[in-house]
Backbone bond lengths (Angstrom), bond angles and torsions (degrees), N, CA, C in turn:
res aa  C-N    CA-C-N  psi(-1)  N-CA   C-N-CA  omega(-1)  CA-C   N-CA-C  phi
1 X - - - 1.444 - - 1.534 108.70 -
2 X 1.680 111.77 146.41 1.534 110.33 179.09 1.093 111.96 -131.27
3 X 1.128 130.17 136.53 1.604 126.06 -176.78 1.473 105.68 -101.82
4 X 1.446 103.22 149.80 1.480 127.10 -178.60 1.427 108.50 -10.46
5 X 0.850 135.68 -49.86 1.706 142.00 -174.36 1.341 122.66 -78.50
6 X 1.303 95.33 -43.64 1.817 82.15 146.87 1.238 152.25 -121.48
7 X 1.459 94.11 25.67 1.687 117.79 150.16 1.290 101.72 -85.70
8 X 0.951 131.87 -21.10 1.550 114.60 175.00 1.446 102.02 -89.59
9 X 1.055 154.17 40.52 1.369 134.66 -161.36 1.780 81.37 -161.61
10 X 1.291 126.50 -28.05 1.618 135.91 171.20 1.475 100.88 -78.94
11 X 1.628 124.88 -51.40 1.401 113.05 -174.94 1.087 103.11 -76.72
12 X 1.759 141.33 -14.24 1.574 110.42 -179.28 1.533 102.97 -108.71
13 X 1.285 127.08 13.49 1.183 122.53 128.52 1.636 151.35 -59.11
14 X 1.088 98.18 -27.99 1.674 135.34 -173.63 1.605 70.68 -78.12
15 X 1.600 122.12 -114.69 1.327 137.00 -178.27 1.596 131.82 -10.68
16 X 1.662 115.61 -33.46 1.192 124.30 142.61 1.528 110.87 -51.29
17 X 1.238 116.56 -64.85 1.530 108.51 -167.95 1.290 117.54 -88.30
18 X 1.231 139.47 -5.16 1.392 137.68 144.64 1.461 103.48 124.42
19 X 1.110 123.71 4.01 1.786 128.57 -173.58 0.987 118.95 -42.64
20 X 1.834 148.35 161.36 0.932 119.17 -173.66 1.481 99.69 -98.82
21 X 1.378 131.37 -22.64 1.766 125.80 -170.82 1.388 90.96 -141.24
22 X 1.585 101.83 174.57 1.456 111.34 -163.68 1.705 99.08 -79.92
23 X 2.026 105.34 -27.36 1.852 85.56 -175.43 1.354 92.01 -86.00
24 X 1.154 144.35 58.57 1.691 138.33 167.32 1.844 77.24 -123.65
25 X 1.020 146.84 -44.94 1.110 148.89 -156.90 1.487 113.79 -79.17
26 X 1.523 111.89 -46.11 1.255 123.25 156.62 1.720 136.10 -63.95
27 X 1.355 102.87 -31.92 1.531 128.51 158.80 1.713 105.01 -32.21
28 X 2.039 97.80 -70.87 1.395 107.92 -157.28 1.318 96.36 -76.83
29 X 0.801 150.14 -26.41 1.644 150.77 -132.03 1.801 89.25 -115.23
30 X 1.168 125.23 -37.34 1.820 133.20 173.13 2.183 95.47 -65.34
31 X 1.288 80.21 -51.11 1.749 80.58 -174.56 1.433 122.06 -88.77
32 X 1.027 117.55 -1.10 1.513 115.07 169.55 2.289 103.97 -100.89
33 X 1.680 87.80 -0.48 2.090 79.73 178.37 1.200 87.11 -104.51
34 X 1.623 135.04 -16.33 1.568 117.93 -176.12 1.403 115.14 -91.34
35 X 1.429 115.57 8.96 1.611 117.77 167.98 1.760 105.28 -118.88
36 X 1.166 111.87 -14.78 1.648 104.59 155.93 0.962 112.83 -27.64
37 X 1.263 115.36 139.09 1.419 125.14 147.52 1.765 121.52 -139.44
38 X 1.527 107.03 28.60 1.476 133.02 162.17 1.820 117.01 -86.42
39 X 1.050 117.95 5.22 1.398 114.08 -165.47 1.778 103.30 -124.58
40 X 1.776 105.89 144.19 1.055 102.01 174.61 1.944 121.79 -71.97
41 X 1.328 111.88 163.96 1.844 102.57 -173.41 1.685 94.34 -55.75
42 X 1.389 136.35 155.75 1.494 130.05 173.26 1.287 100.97 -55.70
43 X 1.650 127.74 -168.71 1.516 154.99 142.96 1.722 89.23 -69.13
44 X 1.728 102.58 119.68 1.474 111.94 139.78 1.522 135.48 -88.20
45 X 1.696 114.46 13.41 1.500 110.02 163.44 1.992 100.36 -123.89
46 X 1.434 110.03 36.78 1.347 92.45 167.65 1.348 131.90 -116.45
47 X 0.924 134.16 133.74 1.757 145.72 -152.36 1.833 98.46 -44.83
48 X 1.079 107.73 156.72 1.521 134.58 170.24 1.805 95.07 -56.78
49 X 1.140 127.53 -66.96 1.714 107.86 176.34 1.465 128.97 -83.80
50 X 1.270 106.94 23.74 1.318 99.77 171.77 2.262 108.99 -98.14
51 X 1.321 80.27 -1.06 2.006 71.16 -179.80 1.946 79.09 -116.61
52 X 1.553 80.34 116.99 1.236 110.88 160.84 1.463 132.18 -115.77
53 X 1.280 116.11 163.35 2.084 120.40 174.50 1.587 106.64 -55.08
54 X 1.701 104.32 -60.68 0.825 135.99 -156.36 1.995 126.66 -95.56
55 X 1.151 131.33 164.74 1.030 126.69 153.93 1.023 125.20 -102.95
56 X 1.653 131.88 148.64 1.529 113.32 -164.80 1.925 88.35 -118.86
């Protein structure tokens, strides 16, 4: 689940890059972090809302 803020932060991403729907937006954005290889491994003891889109 995503709350307002970072669906908004997915649709004006989507719209920057020209996608045609928001899950075409979510698609690329899933597949361009699973060929990263800039990111640290996540936290394996941290809660379901602490990995967020967004910063609050």
């Amino acid at each position: 689940m995503l709350d307002l803020e970072e669906l908004k932060a997915i649709d004006d991403w989507r719209f920057e890059n020209r996608l045609p729907s928001r899950a075409a937006a979510i698609r690329e954005l899933i597949r361009r972090g699973l060929i990263s290889q800039e990111f640290d491994e996540p936290p394996t003891d941290a809660a379901s809302g602490e990995f967020r889109v967004t910063d609050e």
